[in-house]
C-alpha positions as a printed NumPy array, in Angstrom:
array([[-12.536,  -0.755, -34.241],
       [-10.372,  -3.418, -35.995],
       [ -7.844,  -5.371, -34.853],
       [ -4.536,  -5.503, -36.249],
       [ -3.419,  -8.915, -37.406],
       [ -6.598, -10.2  , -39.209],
       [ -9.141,  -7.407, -39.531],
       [-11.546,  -8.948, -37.321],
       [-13.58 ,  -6.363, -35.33 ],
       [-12.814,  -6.132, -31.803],
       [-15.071,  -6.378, -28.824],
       [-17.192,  -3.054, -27.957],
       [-19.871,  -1.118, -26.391],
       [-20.42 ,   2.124, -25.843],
       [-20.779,   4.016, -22.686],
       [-24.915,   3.925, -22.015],
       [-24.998,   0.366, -23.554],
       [-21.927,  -0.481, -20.956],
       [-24.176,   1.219, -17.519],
       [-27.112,  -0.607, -18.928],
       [-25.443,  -4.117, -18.598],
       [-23.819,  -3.225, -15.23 ],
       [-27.032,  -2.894, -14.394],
       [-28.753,  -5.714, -15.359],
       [-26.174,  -8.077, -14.051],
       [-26.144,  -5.751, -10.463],
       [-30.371,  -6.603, -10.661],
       [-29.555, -10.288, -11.435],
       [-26.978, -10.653,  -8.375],
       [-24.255, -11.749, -10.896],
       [-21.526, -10.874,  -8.255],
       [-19.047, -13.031,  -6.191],
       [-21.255, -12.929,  -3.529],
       [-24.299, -13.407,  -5.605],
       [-22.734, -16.983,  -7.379],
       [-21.437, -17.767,  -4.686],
       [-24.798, -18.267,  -2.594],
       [-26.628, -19.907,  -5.55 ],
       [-23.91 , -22.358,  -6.537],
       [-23.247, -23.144,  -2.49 ],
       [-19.684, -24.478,  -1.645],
       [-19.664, -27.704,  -2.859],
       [-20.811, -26.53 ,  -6.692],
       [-18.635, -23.922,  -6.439],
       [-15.587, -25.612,  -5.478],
       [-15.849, -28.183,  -8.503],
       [-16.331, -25.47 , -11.019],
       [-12.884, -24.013,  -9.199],
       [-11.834, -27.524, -10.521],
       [-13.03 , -27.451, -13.856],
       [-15.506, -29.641, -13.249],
       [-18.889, -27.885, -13.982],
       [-21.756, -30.317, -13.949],
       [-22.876, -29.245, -10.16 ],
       [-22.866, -25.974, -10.598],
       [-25.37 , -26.809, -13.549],
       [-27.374, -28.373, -11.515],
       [-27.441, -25.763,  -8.809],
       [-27.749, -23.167, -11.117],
       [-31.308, -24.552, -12.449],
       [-33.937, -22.737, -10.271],
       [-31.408, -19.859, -10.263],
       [-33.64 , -17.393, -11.904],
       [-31.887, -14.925, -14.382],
       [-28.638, -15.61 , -12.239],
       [-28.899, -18.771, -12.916],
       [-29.161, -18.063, -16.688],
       [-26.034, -15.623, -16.568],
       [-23.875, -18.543, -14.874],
       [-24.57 , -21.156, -17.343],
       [-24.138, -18.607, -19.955],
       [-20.85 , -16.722, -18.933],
       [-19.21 , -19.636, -16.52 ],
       [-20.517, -22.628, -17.703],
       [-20.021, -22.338, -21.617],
       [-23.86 , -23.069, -22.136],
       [-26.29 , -21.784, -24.592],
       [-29.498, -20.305, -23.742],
       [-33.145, -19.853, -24.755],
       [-32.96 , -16.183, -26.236],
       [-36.156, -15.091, -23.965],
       [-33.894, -16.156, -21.013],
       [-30.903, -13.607, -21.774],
       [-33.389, -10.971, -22.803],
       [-34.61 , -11.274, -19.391],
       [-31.642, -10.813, -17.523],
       [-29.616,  -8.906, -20.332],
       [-32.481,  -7.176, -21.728],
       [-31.408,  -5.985, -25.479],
       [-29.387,  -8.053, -26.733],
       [-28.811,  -6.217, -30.178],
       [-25.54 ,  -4.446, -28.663],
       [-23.826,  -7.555, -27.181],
       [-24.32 ,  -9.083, -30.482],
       [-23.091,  -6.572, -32.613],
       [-20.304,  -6.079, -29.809],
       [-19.392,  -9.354, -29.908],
       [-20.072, -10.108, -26.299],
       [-22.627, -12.646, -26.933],
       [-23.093, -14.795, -30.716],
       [-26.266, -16.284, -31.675],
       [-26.987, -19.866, -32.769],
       [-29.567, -22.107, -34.244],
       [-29.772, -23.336, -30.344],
       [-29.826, -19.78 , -28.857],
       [-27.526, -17.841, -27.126],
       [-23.938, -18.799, -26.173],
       [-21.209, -16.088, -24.512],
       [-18.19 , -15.207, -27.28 ],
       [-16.524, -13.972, -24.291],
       [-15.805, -14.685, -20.508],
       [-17.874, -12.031, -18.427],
       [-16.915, -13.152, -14.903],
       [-17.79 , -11.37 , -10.827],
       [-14.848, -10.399,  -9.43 ],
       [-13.838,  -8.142,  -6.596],
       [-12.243,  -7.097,  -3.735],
       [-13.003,  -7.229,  -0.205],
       [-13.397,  -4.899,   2.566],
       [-10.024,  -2.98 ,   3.484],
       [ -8.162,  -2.824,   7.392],
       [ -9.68 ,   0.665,   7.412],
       [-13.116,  -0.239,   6.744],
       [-13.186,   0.673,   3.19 ],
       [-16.041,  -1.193,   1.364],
       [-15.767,  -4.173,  -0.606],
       [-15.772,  -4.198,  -4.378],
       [-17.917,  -5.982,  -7.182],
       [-16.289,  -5.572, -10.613],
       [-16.684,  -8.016, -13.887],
       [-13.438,  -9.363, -15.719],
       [-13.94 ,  -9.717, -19.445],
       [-11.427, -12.099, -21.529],
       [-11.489, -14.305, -24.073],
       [-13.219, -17.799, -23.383],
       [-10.845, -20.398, -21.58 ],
       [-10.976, -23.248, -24.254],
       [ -8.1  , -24.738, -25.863],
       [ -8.646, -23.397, -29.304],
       [ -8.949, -20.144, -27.9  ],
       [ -5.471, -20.47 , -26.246],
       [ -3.803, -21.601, -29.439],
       [ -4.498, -18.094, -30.766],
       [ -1.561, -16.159, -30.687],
       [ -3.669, -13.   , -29.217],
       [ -6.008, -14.768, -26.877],
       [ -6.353, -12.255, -23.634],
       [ -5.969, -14.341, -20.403],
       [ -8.243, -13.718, -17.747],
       [ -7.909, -13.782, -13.842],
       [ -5.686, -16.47 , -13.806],
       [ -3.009, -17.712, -10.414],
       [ -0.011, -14.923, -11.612],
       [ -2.844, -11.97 , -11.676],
       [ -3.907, -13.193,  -8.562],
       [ -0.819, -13.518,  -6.841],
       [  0.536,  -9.861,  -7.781],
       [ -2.935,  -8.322,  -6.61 ],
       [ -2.448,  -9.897,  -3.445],
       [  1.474,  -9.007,  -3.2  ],
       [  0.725,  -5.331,  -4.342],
       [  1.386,  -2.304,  -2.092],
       [ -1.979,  -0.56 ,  -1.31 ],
       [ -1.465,   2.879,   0.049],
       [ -2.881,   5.756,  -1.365],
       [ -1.281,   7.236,  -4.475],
       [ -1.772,   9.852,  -6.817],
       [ -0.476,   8.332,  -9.991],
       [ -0.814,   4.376, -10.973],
       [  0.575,   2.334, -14.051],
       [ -0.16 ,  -1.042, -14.98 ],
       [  1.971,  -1.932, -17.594],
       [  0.415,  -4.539, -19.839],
       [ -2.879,  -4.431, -18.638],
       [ -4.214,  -7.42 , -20.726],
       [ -7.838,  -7.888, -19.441],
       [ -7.449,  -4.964, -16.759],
       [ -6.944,  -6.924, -13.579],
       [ -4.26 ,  -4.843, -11.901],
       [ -6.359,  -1.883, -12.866],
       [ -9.099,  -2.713, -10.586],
       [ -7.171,  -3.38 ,  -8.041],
       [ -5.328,   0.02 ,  -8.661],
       [ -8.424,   1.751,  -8.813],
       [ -8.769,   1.368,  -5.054],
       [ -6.067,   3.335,  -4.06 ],
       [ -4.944,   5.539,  -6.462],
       [ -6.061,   8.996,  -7.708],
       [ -5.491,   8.304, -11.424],
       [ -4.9  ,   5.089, -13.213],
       [ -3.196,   4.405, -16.425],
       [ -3.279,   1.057, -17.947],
       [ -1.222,  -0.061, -21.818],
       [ -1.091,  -2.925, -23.738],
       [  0.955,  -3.756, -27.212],
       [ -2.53 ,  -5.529, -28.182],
       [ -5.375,  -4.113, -29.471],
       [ -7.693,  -6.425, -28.321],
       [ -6.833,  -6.572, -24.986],
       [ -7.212,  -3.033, -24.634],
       [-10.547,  -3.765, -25.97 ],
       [-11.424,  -6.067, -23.558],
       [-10.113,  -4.037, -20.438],
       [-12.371,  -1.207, -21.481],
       [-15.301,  -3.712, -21.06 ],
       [-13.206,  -4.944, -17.991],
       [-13.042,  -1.119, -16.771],
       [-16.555,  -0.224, -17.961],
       [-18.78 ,  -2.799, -16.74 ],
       [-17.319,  -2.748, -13.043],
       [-17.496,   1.537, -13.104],
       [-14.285,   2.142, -12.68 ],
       [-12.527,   5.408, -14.79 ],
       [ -9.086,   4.233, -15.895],
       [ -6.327,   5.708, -19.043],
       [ -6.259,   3.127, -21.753],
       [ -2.776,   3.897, -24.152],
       [ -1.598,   1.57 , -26.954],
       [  1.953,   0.715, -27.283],
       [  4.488,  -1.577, -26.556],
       [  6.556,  -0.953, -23.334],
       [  6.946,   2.138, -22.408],
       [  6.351,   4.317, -25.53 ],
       [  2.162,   5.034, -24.255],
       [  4.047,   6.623, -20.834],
       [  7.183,   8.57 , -22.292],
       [  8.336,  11.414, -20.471],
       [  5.642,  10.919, -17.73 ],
       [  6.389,   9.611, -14.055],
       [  3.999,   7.711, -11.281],
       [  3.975,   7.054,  -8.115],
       [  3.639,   3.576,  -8.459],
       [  3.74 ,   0.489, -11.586],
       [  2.331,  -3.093, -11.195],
       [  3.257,  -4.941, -14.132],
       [  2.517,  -8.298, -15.349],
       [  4.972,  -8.747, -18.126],
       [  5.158, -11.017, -21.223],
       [  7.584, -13.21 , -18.771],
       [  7.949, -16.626, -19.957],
       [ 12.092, -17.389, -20.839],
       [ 12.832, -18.555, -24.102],
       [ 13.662, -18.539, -27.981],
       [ 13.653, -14.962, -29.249],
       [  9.774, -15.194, -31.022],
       [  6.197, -14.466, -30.152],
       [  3.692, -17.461, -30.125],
       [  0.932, -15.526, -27.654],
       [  1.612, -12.23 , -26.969],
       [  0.813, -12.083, -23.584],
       [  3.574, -14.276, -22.294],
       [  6.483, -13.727, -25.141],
       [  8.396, -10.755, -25.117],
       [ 10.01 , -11.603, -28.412],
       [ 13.872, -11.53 , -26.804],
       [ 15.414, -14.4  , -26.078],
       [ 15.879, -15.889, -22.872],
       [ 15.455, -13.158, -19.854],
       [ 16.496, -10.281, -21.882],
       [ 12.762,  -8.626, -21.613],
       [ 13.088,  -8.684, -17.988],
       [ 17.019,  -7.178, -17.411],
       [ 15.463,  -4.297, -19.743],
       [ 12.568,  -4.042, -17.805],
       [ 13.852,  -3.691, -14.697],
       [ 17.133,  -1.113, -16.127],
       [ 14.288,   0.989, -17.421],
       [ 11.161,   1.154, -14.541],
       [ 12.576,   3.135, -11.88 ],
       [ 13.3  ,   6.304, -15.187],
       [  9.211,   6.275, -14.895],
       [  9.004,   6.199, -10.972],
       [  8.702,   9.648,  -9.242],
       [ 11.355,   9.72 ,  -6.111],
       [  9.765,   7.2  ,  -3.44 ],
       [  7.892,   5.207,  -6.074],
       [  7.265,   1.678,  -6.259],
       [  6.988,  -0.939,  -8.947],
       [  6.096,  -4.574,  -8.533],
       [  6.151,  -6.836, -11.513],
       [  6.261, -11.003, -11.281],
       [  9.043, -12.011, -13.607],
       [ 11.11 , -15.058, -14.66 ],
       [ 14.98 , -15.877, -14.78 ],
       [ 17.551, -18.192, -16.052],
       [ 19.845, -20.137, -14.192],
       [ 22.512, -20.802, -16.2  ],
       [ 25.393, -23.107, -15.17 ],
       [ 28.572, -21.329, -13.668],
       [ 26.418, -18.193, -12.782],
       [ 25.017, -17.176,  -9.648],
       [ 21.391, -16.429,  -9.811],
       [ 21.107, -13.709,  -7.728],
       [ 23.806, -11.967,  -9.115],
       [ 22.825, -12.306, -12.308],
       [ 19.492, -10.736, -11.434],
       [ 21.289,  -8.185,  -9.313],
       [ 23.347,  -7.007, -12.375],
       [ 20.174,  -5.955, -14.068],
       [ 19.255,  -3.417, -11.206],
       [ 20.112,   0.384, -11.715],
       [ 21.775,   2.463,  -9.297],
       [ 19.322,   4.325,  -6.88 ],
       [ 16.908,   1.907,  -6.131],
       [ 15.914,  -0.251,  -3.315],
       [ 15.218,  -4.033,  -4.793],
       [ 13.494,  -6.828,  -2.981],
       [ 13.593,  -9.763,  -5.542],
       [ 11.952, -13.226,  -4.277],
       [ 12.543, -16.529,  -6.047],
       [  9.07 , -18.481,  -4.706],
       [  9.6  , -21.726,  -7.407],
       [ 12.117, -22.96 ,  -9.401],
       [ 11.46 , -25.758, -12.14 ],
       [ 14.048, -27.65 , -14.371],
       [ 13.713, -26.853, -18.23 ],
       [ 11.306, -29.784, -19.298],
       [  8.785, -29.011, -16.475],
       [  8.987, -25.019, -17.567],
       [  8.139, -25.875, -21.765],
       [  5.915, -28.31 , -20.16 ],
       [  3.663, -25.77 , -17.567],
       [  3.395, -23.117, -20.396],
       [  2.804, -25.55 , -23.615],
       [ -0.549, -26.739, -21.333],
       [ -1.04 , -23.006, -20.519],
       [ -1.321, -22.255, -24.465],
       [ -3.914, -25.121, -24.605],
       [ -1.243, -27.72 , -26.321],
       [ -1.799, -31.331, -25.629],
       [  2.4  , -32.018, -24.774],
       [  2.001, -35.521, -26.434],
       [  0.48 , -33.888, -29.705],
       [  3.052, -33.493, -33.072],
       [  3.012, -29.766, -32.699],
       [  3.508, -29.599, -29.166],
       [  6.939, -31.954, -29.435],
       [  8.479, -30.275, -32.402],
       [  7.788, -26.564, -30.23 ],
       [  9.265, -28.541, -27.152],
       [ 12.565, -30.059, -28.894],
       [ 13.645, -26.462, -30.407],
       [ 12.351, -24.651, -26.963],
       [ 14.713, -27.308, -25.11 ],
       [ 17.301, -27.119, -27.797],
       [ 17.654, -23.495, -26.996],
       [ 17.934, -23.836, -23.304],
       [ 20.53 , -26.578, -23.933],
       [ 22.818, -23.897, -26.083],
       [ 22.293, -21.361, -23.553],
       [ 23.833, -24.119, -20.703],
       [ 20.048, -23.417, -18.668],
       [ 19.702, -25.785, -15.836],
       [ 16.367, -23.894, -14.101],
       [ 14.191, -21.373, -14.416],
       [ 13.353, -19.461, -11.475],
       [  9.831, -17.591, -10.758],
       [  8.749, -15.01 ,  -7.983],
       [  8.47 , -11.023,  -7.476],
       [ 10.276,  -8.281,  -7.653],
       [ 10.283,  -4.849,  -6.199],
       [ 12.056,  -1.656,  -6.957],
       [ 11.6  ,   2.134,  -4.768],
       [ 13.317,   5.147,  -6.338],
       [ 15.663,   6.078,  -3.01 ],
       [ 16.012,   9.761,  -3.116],
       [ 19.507,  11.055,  -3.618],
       [ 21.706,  10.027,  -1.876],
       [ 20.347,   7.404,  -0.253],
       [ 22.144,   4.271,  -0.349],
       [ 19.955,   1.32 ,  -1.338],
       [ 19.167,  -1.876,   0.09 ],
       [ 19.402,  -4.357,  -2.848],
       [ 18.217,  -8.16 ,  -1.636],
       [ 17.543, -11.338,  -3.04 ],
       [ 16.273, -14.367,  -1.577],
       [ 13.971, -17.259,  -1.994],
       [ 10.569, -16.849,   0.019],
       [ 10.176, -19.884,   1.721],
       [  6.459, -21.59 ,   2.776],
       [  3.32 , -21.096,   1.368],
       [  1.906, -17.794,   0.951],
       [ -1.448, -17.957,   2.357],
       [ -3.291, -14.513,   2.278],
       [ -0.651, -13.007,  -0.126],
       [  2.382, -10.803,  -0.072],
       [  1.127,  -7.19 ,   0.556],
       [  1.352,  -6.794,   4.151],
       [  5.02 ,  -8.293,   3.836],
       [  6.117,  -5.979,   0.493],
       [  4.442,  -2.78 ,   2.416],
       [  6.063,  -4.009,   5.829],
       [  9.601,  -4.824,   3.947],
       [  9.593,  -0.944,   2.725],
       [  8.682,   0.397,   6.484],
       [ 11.171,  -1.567,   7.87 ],
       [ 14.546,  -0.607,   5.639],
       [ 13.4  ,   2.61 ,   6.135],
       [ 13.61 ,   2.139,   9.916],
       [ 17.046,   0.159,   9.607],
       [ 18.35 ,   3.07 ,   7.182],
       [ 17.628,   5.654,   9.935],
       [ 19.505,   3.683,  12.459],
       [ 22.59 ,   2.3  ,  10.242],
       [ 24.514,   3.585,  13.23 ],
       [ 25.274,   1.074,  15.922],
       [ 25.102,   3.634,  18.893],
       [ 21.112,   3.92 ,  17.01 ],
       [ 20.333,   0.745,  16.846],
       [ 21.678,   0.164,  20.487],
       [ 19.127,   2.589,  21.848],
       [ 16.44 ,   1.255,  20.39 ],
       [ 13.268,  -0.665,  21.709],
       [ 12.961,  -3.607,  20.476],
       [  9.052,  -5.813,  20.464],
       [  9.273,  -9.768,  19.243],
       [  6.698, -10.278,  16.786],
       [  3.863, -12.4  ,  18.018],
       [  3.906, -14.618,  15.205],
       [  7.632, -15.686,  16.199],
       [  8.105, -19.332,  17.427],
       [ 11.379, -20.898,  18.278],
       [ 12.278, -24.493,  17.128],
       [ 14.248, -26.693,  18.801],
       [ 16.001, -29.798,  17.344],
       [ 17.697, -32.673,  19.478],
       [ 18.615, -35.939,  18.638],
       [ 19.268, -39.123,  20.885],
       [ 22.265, -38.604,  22.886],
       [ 24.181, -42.146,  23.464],
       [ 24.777, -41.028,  26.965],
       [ 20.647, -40.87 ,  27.744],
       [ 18.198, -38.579,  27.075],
       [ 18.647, -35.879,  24.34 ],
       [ 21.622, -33.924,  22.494],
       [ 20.417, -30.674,  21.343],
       [ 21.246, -29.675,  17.712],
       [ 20.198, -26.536,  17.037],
       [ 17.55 , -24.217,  17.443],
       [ 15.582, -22.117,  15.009],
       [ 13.133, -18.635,  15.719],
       [ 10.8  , -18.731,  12.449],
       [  7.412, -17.101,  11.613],
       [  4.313, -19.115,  11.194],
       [  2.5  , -16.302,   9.794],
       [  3.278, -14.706,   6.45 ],
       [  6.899, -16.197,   4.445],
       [  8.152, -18.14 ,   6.959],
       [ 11.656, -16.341,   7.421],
       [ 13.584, -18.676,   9.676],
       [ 17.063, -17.791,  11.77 ],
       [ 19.12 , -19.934,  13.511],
       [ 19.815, -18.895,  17.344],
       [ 22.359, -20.14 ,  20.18 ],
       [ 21.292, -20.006,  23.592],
       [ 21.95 , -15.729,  24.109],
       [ 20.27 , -14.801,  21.015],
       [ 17.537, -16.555,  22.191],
       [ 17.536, -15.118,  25.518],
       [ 17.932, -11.109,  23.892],
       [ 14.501, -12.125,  21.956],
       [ 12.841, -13.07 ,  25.186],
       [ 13.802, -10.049,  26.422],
       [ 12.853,  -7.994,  24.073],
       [  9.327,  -7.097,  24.764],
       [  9.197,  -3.225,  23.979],
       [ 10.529,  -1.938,  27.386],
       [ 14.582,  -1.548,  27.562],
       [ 16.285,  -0.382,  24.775],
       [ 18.524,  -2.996,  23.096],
       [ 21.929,  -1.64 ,  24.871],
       [ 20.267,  -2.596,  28.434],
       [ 19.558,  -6.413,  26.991],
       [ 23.064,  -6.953,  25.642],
       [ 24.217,  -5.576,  28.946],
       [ 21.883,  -8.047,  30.699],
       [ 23.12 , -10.719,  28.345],
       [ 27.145, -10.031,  29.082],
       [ 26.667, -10.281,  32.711],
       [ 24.599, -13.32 ,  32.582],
       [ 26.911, -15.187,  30.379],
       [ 30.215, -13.782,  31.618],
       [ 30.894, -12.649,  27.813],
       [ 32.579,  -9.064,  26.911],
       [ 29.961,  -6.626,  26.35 ],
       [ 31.596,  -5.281,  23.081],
       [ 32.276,  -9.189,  21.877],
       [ 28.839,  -9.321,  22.163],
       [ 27.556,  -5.698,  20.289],
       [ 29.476,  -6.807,  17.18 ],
       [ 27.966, -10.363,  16.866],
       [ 24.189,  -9.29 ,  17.844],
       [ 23.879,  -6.302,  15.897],
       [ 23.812,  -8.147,  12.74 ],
       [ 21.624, -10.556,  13.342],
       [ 18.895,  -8.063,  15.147],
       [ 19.108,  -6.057,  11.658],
       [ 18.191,  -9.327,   9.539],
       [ 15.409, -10.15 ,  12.082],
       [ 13.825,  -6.624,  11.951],
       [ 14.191,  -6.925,   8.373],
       [ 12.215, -10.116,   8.088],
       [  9.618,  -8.789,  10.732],
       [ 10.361, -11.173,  13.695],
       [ 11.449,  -8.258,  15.818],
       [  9.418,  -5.408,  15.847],
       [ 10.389,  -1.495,  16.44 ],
       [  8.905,   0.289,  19.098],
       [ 10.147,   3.898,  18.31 ],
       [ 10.243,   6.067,  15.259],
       [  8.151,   3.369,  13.183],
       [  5.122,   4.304,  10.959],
       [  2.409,   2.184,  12.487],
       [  2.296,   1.094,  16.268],
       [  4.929,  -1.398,  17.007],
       [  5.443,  -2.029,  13.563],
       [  1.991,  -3.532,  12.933],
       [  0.945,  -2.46 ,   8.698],
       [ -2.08 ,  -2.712,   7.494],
       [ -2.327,  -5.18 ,   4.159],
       [ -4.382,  -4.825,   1.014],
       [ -7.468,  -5.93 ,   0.8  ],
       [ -8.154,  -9.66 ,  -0.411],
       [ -9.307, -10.558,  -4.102],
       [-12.698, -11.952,  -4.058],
       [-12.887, -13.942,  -7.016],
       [-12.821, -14.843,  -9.854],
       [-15.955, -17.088,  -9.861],
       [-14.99 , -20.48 , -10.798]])
């Protein structure tokens, strides 16, 4: 196996040589768990930081875990006895290019790092897999093909993902093979492709070493996949806006600007069967005199529902800033300001003031169906990720499509969602005491969707506790207030459909899970460090 650009062999090992090692570093206890309890918290929080001197030190009476941290986490080299011990043969992962000998000993060519999953809602067993990718130094990310490893945007899509059994999954541009894993869980058949060589290479270790059976294709885009359909795609695109060139593959698309990402999204739902989901993170411009969200919206294909989600957005020099540091560039160094003037150069010429960040989610509707498009920033942080609110989001337009009828929507129960709080702000009135402002209902769990309320909106949400259908409340409400009942149906109907949209109230009839409770992906366990 060679790769491409320079003819250097890529990594490898076969099959038996692949179970072998899975089993050796299974008998060491070179899992999440396993570092985890050597390293303690404190060690294993400052290697989280980069800082890897206690982990060293905890790592020393470690045994042959102890040897397989410093090794694969801690960029060490070790006696050769020592990795013979917990590695046994080492001729393979030599010639494999897993592991490189020197006149010192033994020092990893790659990053071999635990990862996994955690138990699921429905009491499906953890995971322990191992995430191969090129070593994170800053030579290595110089190199225009250097394969990233678990790294915050992985993360943060395998925590957004939907997780419910499939029969058909594609991650498109699989680099190391994270989304894979994950995928593994839940679908019937995977499928992963990559434009690169070598990161197919390393997802195969990726795949191999954590037993898990997945479809490796090279190509770029979609040409591994043509003609074929799945029930769902992750995708963690070559994102990164900018000058129409490829300095690392696995964040350049080569098209300038946002281009990669209008295609992307025109072409996805042609490879989603009817129902299908795909969830990709993805970058945009804002350019001056356009709207964001319609520019983003313009992109989108007819017959799809689209949930898009802005969760940052950074002005140009702090964008060629973030992703020069990324590539292992020093922003003060000669090379690094000659990239940065033409990368800021172009944004100038294309009149970009931002770039926004976040996810995005298409569903093939069947036909028909008339989509719910919808664009927004998520506000807060997002604490245990986005897949309970992504699989929740899908429930609940369904529920809101089957009662687009007011008469519907007027007989239904209605349950306020636990997590709802209402907010209240006054300020001193110059009569004494306090002059009420306005008042807020927001969730404190999950994005923290907020809504303003006068005083009967926020008496219908009292009332709505999963016992009188909505009609009887407004009825309550018009009698209370001395308001026309009608008056009131046009201006509460609205407002109930955005606040069963963002989950603050709950449906108590025709809903998928009990009062619309849905059960979330499991949680990432790693990586180590």
């Amino acid at each position: 196996m060679n790769g491409p650009a320079n003819g250097t062999p890529l990594p490898y090992l076969d099959d038996r040589q692949t179970a072998r090692v899975r089993g050796c570093l299974l008998d060491a206890g070179y899992t999440p768990d396993g570092v985890r309890a050597l390293l303690g918290r404190s060690a294993h929080d400052a290697l989280t930081r980069g800082e890897p001197e206690p982990a060293a030190r905890a790592s020393r009476d470690g045994g042959e875990l102890g040897t397989l941290v410093r090794l694969f986490l801690l960029d060490g080299v070790e006696p050769e006895p020592a990795v013979t011990a917990a590695l046994g043969d080492l001729g393979p992962l030599l010639d494999g290019r897993i592991l490189r000998r020197t006149p010192d000993g033994i020092r990893a060519a790659l990053d071999v790092r635990p990862y996994g999953e955690g138990p699921g809602d429905d009491g499906e067993p953890g995971a322990d897999w191992w995430v191969v990718s090129d070593l994170d130094t800053p030579a290595s990310r110089q190199d225009r093909e250097h394969v990233t490893g678990v790294g915050g945007a992985s993360l943060s899509l395998a925590a957004a993902s939907v997780r419910r059994p499939v029969g058909s999954l594609l991650d498109l541009g699989t680099g190391c093979g994270v989304q894979a894993l994950h995928g593994s869980r839940h679908a019937l058949r995977v499928t992963a492709t990559d434009v690169l060589p070598r990161a197919l290479a390393l997802a195969r270790l990726s795949c191999g070493l954590s037993g898990v059976d997945v479809d490796l294709r090279e190509g770029p885009w979609f040409a591994p996949v043509a003609g074929e359909r799945f029930d769902q795609i992750v995708s963690n695109p070559p994102f990164v806006p900018g000058p129409a060139r490829i300095d690392h593959v696995y964040r350049d698309s080569g098209l300038a600007g946002d281009a990669a990402l209008a295609a992307l999204l025109g072409k996805l739902p042609g490879l989603l069967n009817p129902g299908g989901v795909a969830q990709l993170l993805g970058s945009w411009l804002h350019v001056r005199g356009e709207d964001w969200p319609e520019r983003v919206r313009s992109w989108l294909p007819a017959g799809v529902d689209a949930w898009v989600l802005q969760r940052e957005v950074v002005d140009p020099a702090m964008h060629v800033g973030t992703w020069q540091r990324d590539a292992g560039l020093a922003p003060a160094s000669r090379e690094a300001r000659t990239q940065a003037s033409a990368w800021l150069d172009w944004m100038a010429a294309e009149r970009v003031e931002g770039v926004g960040f976040g996810f995005l989610m298409l569903r093939r509707t069947e036909p028909g169906t008339e989509p719910t498009v919808v664009i927004e920033d998520l506000p807060g942080e997002l604490g245990e990720g986005l897949g309970r609110e992504m699989t929740g989001w899908l429930d609940r337009i369904d529920w809101l499509r089957a009662h687009t009828r007011d008469a519907d929507l007027l007989d239904a129960r209605l349950l306020i969602a636990p997590e709802t709080v209402l907010e209240t702000a006054s300020s001193v009135d110059p009569d004494g005491g306090w002059a009420e402002l306005s008042s807020t209902v927001r969730r404190w769990r999950g994005p923290a969707w907020e809504h303003e309320v006068d005083g009967p909106a926020t008496a219908l949400l009292a009332g709505c506790r999963g016992e009188l259908p909505l009609s009887e409340l407004v009825a309550l409400l018009s009698f209370a207030h001395d308001r026309p009942y009608d008056a009131l149906v046009e201006a509460t109907l609205p407002a109930v459909r955005e606040l069963v949209r963002h989950g603050l109230l709950l449906p108590v009839d025709g809903w998928p899970n009990p009062v619309g409770v849905t059960t979330a992906a499991s949680a990432p366990t790693g990586p180590v460090g």
